[in-house]
VOBA-1610 file (N, C-alpha, C; in pm, whole numbers, padded with zeros to 5 digits, always signed):
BEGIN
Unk+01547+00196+01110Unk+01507+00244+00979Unk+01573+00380+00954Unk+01629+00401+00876Unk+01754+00479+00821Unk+01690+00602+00743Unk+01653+00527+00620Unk+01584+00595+00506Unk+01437+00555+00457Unk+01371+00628+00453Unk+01222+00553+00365Unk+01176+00699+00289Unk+01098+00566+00203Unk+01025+00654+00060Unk+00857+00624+00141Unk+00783+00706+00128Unk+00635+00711+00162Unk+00560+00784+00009Unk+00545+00677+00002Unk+00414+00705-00133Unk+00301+00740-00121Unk+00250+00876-00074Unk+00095+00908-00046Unk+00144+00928+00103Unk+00256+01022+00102Unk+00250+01108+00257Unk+00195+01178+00325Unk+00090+01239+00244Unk-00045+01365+00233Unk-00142+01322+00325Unk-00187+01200+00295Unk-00276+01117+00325Unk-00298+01050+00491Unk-00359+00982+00576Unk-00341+01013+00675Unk-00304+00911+00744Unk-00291+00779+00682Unk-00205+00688+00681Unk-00035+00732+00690Unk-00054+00776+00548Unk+00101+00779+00501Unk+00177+00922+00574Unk+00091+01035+00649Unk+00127+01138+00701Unk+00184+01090+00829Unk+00060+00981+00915Unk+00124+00958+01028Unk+00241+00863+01032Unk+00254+00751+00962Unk+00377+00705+00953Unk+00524+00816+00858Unk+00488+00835+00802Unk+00594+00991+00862Unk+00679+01012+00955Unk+00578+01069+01020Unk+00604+01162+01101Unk+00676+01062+01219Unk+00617+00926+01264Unk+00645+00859+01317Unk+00788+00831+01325Unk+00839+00811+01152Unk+00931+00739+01169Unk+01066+00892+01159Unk+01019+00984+01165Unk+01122+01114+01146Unk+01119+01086+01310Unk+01062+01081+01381Unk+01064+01092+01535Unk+01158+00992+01595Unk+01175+00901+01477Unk+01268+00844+01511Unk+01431+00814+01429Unk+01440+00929+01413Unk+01548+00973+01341Unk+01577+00904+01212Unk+01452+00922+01127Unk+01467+00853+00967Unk+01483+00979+00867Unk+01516+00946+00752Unk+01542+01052+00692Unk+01396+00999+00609Unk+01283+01108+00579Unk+01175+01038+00499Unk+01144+01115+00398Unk+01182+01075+00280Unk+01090+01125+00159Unk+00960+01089+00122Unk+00861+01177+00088Unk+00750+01191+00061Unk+00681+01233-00085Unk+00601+01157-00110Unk+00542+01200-00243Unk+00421+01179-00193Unk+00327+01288-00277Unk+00145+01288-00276Unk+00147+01375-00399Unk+00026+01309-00405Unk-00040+01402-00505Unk-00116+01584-00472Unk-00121+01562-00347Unk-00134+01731-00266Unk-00013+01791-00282Unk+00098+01758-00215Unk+00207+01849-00231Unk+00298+01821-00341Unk+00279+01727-00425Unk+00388+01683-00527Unk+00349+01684-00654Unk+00211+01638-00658Unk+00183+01667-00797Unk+00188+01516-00826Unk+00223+01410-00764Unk+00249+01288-00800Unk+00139+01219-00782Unk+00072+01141-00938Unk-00034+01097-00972Unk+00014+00954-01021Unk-00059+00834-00918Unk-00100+00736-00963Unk-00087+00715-01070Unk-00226+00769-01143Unk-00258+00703-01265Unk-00165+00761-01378Unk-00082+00847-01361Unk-00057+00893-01464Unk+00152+00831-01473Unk+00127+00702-01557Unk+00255+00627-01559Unk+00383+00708-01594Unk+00345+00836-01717Unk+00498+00920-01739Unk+00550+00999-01579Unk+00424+01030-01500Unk+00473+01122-01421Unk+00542+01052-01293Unk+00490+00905-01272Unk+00513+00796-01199Unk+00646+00812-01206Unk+00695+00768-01343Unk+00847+00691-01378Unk+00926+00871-01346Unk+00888+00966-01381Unk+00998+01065-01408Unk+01001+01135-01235Unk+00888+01075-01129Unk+00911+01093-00995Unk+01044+01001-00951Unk+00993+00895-00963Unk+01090+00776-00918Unk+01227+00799-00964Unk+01229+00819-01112Unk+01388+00841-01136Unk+01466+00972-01107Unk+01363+00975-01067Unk+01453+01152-01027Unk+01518+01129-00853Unk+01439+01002-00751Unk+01434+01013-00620Unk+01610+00927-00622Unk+01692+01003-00563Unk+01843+00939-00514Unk+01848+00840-00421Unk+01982+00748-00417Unk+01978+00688-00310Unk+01887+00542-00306Unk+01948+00466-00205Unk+01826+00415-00172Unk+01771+00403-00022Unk+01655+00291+00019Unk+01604+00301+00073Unk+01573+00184+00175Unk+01546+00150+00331Unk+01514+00073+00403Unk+01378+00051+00395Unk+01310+00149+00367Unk+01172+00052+00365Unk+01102+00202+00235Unk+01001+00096+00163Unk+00901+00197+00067Unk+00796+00137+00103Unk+00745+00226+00118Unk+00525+00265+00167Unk+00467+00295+00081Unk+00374+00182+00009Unk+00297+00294-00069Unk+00141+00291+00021Unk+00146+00383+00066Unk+00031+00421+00136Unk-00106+00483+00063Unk-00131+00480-00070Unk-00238+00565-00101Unk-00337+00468-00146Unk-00447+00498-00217Unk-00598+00421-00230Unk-00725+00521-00202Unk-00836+00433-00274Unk-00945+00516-00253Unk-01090+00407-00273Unk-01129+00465-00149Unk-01259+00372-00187Unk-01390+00402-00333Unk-01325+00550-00291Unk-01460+00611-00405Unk-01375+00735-00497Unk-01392+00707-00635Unk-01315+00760-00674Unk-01430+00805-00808Unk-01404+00958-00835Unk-01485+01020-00909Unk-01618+00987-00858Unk-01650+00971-00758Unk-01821+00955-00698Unk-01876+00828-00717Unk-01805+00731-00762Unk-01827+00610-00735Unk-01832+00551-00620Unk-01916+00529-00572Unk-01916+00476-00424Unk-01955+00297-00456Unk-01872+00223-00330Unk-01830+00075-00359Unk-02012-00012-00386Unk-02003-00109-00523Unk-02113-00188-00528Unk-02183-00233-00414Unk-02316-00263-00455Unk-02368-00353-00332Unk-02375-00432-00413Unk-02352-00478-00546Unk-02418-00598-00601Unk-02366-00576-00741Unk-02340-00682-00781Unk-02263-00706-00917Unk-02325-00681-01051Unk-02448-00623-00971Unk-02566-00579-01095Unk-02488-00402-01131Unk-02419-00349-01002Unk-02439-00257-01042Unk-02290-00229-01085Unk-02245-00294-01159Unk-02059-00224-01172Unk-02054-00173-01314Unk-02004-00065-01254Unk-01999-00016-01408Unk-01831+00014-01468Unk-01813-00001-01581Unk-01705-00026-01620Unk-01610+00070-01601Unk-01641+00194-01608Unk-01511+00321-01588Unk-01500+00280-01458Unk-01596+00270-01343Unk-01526+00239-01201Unk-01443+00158-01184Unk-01436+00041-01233Unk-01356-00072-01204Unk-01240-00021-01299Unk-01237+00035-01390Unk-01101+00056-01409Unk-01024+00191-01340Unk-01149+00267-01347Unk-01071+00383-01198Unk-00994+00280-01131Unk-01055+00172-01033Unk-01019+00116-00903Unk-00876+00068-00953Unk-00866-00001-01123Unk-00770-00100-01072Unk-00662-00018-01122Unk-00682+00122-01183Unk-00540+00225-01208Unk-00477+00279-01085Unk-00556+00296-00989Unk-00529+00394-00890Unk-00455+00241-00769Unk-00554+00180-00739Unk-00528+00035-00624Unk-00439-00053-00628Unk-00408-00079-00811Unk-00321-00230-00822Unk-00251-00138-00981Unk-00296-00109-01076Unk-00175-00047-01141Unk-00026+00070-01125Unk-00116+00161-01032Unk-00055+00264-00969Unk+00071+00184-00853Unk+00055+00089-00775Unk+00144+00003-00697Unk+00220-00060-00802Unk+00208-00137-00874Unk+00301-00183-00961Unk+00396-00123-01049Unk+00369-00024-01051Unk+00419+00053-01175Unk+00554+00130-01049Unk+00479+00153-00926Unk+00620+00184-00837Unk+00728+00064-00815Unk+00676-00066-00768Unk+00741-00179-00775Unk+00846-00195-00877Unk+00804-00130-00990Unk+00908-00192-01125Unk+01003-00123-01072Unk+01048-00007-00955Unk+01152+00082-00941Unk+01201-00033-00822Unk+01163-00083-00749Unk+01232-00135-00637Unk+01325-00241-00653Unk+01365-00299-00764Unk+01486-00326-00774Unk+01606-00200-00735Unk+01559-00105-00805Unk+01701+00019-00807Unk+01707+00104-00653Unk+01553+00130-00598Unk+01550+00174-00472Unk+01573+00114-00342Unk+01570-00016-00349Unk+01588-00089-00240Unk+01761-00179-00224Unk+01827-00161-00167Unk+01964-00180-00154Unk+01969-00341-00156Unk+02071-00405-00226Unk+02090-00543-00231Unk+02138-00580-00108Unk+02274-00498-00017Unk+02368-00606+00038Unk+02294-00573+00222Unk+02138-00558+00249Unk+02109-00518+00329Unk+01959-00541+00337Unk+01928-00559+00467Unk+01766-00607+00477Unk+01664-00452+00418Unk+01577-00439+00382Unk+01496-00356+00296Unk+01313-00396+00295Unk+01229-00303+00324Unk+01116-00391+00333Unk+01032-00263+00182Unk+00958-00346+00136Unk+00821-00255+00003Unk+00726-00316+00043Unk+00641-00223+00156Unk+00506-00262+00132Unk+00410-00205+00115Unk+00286-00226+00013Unk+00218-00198-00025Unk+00108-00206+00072Unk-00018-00117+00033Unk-00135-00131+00166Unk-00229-00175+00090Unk-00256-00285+00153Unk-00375-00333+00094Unk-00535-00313+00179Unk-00598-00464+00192Unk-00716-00403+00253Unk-00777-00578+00258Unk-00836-00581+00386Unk-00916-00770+00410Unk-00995-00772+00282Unk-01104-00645+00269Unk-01200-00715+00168Unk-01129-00751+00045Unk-00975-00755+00043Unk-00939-00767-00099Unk-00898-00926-00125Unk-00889-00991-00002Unk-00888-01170+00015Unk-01002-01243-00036Unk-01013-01280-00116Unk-01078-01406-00235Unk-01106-01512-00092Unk-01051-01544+00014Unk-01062-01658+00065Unk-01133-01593+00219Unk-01126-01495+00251Unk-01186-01456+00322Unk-01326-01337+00292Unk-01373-01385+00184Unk-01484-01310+00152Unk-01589-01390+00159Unk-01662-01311+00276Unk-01792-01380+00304Unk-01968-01307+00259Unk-01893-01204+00239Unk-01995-01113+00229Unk-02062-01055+00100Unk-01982-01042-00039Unk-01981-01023-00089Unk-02019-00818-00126Unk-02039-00802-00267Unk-02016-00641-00271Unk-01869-00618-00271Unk-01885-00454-00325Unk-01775-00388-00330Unk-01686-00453-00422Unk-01769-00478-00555Unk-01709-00527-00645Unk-01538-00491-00677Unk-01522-00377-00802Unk-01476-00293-00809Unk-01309-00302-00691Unk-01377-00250-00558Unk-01228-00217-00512Unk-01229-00399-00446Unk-01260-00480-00435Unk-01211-00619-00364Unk-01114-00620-00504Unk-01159-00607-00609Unk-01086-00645-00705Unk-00971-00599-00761Unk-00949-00500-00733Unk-00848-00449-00744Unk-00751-00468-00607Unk-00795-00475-00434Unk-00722-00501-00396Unk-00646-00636-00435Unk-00749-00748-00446Unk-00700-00910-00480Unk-00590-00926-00583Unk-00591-00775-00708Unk-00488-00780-00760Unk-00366-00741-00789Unk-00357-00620-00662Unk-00243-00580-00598Unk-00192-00684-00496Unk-00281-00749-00442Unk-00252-00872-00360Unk-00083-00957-00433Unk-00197-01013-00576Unk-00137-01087-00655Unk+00030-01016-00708Unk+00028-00885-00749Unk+00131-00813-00806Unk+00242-00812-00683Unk+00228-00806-00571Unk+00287-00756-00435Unk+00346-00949-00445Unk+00290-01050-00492Unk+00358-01135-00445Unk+00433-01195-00534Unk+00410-01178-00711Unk+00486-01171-00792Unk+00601-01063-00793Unk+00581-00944-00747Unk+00738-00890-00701Unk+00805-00937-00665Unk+00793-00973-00561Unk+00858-01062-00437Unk+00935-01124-00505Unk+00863-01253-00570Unk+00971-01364-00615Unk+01069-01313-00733Unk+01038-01236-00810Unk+01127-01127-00911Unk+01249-01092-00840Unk+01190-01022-00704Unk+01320-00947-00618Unk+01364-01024-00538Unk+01370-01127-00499Unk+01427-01220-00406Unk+01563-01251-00492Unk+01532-01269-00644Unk+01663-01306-00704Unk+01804-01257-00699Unk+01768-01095-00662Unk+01868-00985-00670Unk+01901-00965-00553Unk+01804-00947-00483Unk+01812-00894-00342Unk+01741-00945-00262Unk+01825-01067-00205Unk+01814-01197-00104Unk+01764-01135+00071Unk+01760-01021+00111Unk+01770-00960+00217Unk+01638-00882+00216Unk+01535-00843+00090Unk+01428-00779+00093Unk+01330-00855+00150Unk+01219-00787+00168Unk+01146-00835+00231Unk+01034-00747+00142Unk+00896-00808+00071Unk+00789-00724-00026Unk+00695-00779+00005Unk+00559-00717+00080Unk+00465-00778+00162Unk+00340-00673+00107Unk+00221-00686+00134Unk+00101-00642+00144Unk+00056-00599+00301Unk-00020-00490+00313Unk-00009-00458+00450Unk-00169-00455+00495Unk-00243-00473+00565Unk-00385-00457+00581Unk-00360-00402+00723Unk-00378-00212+00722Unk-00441-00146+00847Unk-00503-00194+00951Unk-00613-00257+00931Unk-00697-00243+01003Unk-00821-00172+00939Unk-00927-00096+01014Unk-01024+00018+00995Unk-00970+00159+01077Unk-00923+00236+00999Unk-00874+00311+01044Unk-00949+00471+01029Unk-00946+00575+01158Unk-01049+00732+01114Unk-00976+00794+00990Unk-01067+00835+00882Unk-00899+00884+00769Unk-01038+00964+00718Unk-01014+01035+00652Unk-01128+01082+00539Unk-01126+00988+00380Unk-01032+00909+00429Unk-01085+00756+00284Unk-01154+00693+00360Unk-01189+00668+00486Unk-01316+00577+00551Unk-01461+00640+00627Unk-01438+00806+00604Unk-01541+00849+00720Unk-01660+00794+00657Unk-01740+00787+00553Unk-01847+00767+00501Unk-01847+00625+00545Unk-01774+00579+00566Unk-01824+00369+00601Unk-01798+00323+00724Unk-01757+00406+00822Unk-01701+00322+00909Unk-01828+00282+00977Unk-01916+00331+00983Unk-02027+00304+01078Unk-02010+00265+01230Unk-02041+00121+01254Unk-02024+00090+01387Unk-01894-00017+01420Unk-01867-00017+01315Unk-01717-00135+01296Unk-01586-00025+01358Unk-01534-00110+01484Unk-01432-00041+01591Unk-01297-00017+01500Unk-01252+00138+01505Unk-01159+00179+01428Unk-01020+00271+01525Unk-00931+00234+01447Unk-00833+00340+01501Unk-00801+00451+01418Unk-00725+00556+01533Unk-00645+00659+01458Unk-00563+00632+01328Unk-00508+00699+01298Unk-00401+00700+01190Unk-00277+00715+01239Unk-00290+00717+01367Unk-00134+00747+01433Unk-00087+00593+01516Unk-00268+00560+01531Unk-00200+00407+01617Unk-00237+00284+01489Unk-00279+00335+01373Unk-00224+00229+01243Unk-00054+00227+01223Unk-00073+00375+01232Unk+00099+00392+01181Unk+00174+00283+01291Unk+00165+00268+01417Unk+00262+00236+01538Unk+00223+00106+01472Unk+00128+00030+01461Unk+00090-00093+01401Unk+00152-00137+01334Unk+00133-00076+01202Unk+00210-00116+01101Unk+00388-00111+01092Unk+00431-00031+01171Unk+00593-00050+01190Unk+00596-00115+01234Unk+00552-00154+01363Unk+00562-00277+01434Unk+00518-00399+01351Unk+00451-00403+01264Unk+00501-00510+01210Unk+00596-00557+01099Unk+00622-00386+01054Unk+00711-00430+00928Unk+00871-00434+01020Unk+00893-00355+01169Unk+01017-00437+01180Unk+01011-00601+01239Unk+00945-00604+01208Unk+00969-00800+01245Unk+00930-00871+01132Unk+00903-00825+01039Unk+00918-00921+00882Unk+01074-00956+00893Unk+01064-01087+00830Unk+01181-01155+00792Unk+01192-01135+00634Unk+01299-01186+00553Unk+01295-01223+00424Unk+01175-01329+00377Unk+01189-01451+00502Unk+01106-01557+00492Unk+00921-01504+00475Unk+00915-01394+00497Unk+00782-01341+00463Unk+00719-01293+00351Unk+00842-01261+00252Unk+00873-01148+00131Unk+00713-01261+00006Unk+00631-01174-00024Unk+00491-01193-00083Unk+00419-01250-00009Unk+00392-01199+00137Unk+00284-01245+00198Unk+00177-01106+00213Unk+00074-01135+00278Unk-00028-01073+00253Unk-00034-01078+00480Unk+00016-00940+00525Unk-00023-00957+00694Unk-00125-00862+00738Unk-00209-00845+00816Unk-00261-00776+00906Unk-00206-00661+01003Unk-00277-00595+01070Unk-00178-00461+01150Unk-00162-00591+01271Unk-00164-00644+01291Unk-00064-00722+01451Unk-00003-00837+01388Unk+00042-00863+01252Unk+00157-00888+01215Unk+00077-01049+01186Unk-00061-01100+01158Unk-00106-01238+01132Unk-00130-01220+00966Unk-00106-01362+00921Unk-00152-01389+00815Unk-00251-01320+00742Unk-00274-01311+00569Unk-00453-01282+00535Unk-00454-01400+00437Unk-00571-01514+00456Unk-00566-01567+00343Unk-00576-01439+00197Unk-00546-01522+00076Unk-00538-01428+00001Unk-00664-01462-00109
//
C-alpha cells in the first residue's frame, strides 16, 4: 500500500490504521473533523475537501460514525424514534459515505488494484438481526450497506481492478463504544486496525460490494 486517503483519521479507528500503515512506508492523508474541519454532513465542505486532495490512491477509509449523535442515544424500541435522530444517523452513517464515494471514480487509479472501504457495523445486517432496537443507526448502517454495493457495480465499469467493500471492526475500545461495550469481548483500536488491513490486503476484485467482517468472513446483509 503506496498511498491512502483515511477519512476520520482523528478518530481511533482511523488514527490507528494510520499510523499503522505510515509504519509501513505509506504515504497517508488524513481528514477529520478535529484537525481539518472536515464535516460529514456538510456536502459543500465534503466536495471542496475532496477536490482539492491530489493524486490518487491505493486504498480510501472512511473510518468515521457515531452511535449517539447530539445526545441521542440508540432506541430500545421503535416506540421511541424520533425523527431528527434518524436523520442525524443517516447524514453522518450512509449520506456522509456516499457523498465521498461519488469522488472515487477520480481518486482511485484505473490501470491498478485499489480498495474503498467504508466501515460499517453487524447490527447494520437486515439478515442477521435477531435482536432488534437501535433503530436509527441499524438503519442507516443497512443503508450504507446498500450504497457501498451500488458503488461497486458503478465502479467496476471503469475500474476493473477496484475492489469497494463494507468493513465490520468488530467491538472495538474507542470513545464511540465506551458507553456500550459492557461485557461483550472487545479489542484495541490498534489490533482492529491490524485486522482490518489484513483483510483488505486479501480482497480480490471478485469481492468489490461485499459486506466482510475483521477476519475477512462474509456479513449477510
Amino acid at each position: 500500500m503506496k498511498k491512502a486517503l483515511i477519512i476520520g483519521a482523528s478518530g481511533g479507528i482511523g488514527q490507528a490504521v494510520s499510523q499503522r500503515l505510515r509504519g509501513q512506508g505509506a504515504a497517508v492523508t488524513g481528514l477529520s473533523r478535529s484537525a481539518d474541519g472536515f464535516d460529514l454532513t456538510d456536502p459543500d465542505g465534503v466536495h471542496r475537501a475532496l477536490d482539492a486532495v491530489g493524486g490518487s490512491f491505493d486504498l480510501i477509509l472512511v473510518a468515521t460514525g457515531a452511535l449517539e449523535i447530539n445526545g441521542a442515544a440508540p432506541e430500545k424500541t421503535v416506540r421511541a424514534v424520533s425523527a431528527r435522530a434518524m436523520m442525524d444517523q443517516f447524514a453522518l452513517n450512509a449520506v456522509g459515505p456516499a457523498l465521498i464515494l461519488g469522488h472515487a471514480a477520480r481518486l482511485l487509479p484505473r490501470e491498478r488494484r485499489a480498495v474503498f472501504a467504508v466501515l460499517s457495523a453487524r447490527v447494520g445486517s437486515i439478515g442477521d438481526n435477531r435482536l432488534g432496537g437501535w433503530i436509527s443507526y441499524r438503519a442507516a448502517k443497512a443503508a450504507v450497506n446498500q450504497i457501498v454495493h451500488t458503488a461497486a457495480i458503478e465502479l467496476a465499469r471503469t475500474h476493473k481492478q477496484a475492489v469497494c467493500v463494507a468493513l465490520h471492526p468488530g467491538t472495538v475500545k474507542t470513545e464511540f463504544t465506551r458507553k456500550y461495550l459492557g461485557r461483550h469481548p472487545a479489542v484495541t483500536a490498534d489490533e482492529a486496525a491490524a485486522n482490518l488491513l489484513n483483510v483488505i490486503a486479501q480482497l480480490t476484485p471478485t469481492d468489490t460490494g461485499g459486506f466482510f467482517d475483521w477476519a475477512g468472513k462474509p456479513v449477510p446483509r
